[in-house]
N, C-alpha and C positions, 0 to 999 in steps of 0.2 A: 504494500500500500504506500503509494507516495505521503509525504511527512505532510500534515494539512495546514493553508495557510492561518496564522493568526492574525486573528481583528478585535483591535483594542477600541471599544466605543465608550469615549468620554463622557465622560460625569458631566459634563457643562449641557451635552445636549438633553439631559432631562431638564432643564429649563423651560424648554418647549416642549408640552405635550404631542402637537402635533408635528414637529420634527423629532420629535425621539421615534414616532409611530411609526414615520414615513421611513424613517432608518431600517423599526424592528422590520417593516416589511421587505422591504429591501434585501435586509441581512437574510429574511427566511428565501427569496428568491436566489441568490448568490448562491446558499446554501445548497438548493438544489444541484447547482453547475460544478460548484467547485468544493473540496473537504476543508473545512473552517472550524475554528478552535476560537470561541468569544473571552477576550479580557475585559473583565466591566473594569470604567473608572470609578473615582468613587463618589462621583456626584457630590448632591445634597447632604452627603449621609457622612463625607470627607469633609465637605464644607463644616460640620457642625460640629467637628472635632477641631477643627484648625479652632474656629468660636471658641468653645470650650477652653482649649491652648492657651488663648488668647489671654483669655478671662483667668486660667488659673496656673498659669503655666507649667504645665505637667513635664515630666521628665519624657526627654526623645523619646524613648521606648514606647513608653504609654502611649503616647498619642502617635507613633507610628503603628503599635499594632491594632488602637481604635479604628485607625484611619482605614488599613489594610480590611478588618472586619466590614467598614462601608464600602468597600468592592464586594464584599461578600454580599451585600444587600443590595447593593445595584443592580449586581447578576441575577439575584432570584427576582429584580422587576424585568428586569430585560426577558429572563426567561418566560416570564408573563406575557410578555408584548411578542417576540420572535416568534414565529409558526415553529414548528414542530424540532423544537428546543426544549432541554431541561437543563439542569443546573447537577454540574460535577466537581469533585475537589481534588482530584487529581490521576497522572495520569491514565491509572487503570480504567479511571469513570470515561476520559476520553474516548480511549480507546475502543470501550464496548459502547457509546453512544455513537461513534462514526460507524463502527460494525454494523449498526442497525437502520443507519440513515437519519439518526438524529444529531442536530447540532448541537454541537455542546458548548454550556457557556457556564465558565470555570468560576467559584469561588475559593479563591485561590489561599484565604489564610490559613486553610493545614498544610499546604505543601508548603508555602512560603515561613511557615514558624518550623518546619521540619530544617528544611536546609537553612533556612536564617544566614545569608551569603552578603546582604543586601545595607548600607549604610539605613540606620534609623536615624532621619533626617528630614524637612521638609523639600531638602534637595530631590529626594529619590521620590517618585512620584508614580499612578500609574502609566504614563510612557515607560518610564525605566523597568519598570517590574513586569509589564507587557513582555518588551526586547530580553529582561532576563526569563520569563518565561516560556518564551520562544525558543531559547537557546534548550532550556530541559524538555522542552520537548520534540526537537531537531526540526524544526521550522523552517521553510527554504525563504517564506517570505510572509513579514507585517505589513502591517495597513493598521495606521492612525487614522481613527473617525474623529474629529475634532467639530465643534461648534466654530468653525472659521468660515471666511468669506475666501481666501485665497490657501494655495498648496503651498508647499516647502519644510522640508526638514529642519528650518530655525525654530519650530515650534514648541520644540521636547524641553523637559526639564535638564538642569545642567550636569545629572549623572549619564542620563541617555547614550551618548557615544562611549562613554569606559565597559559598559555592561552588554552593548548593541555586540555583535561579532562580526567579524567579517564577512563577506558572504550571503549574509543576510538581503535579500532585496527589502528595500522600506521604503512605504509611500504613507505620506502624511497627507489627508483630506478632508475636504468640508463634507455636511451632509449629502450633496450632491453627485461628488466624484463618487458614492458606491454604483454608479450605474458603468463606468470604465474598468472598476476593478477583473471583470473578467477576461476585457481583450488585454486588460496591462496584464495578468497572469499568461496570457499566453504567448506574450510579447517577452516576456521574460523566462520564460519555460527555458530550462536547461536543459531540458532532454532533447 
């Protein structure tokens, strides 16, 4: 089985109901074309620990693994919204939901407190954790879904490029661009 691409859908687009929607559907048509692996960001649910931070200032730790658990919550709404999508936490869950033809959309805080490899920081964000979890699970190529108006790789947080691999193909996009992702997979096919 070829390795499936991962798609990191940012936290900023639950902002907008109906662009997060026009996303989930999106992502479930993709889904049927190509084998895909969802990183949620951490939305509202990140946002409201950075607040809390704020207001109490918690030790890195804490409020990195808070934060990391509202990727866990992101996912299980995403998995709400996405067609025929559940919510897994690591690789094994992957792997038996592409077996089945389901897309799987990762809540990623037990793998990521298992290996714990990752600076507890507001620097590391989910872009970075996206691109390191790409890498565990040998991904040929990400895709940033961002709440942007225009594309480009200056978008990531500033650990992104130490944790990204080489090899990697990565496309950073607005809600928009998922309608390209399929000819740019093919445009980039190694095989």
């Amino acid at each position: 089985m070829k390795p499936p691409l991962v798609l990191k859908v940012g936290g900023s687009l639950a902002a907008d109901p109906v662009v997060l929607r026009r996303v989930s559907e999106s992502i479930g048509r993709l889904g049927t074309e190509v084998s895909l692996v969802i990183v949620p960001g951490g939305g509202p649910f990140a946002d409201a620990v950075r607040e809390v931070d704020g207001r109490y200032t918690l030790p890195a730790t804490t409020a990195h693994w808070m934060a990391i658990l509202g990727m866990d919550q992101f996912g299980h709404m995403l998995a709400a919204l996405i067609p025929n999508s559940e919510v897994v936490t690591d690789q094994s869950g992957i792997v038996s939901a592409l077996e089945r033809g389901v897309i799987p959309v990762l809540a990623p805080s037990r793998w990521l407190s298992a290996a714990d490899e990752v600076p507890h920081s507001w620097d590391v964000t989910s872009d970075s954790l996206a691109a390191y979890l790409a890498t565990l699970i040998g991904a040929e190529r990400l895709v940033l879904v961002k709440a942007v108006e225009r594309e480009g790789d200056e978008l990531v947080d500033p650990y992104f490029r130490r944790v990204l691999p080489a090899g990697i193909a990565l496309r950073v996009t607005g809600p928009d661009g998922l309608a390209s992702i399929g000819r740019w997979i093919r445009e980039t096919d190694p095989a």
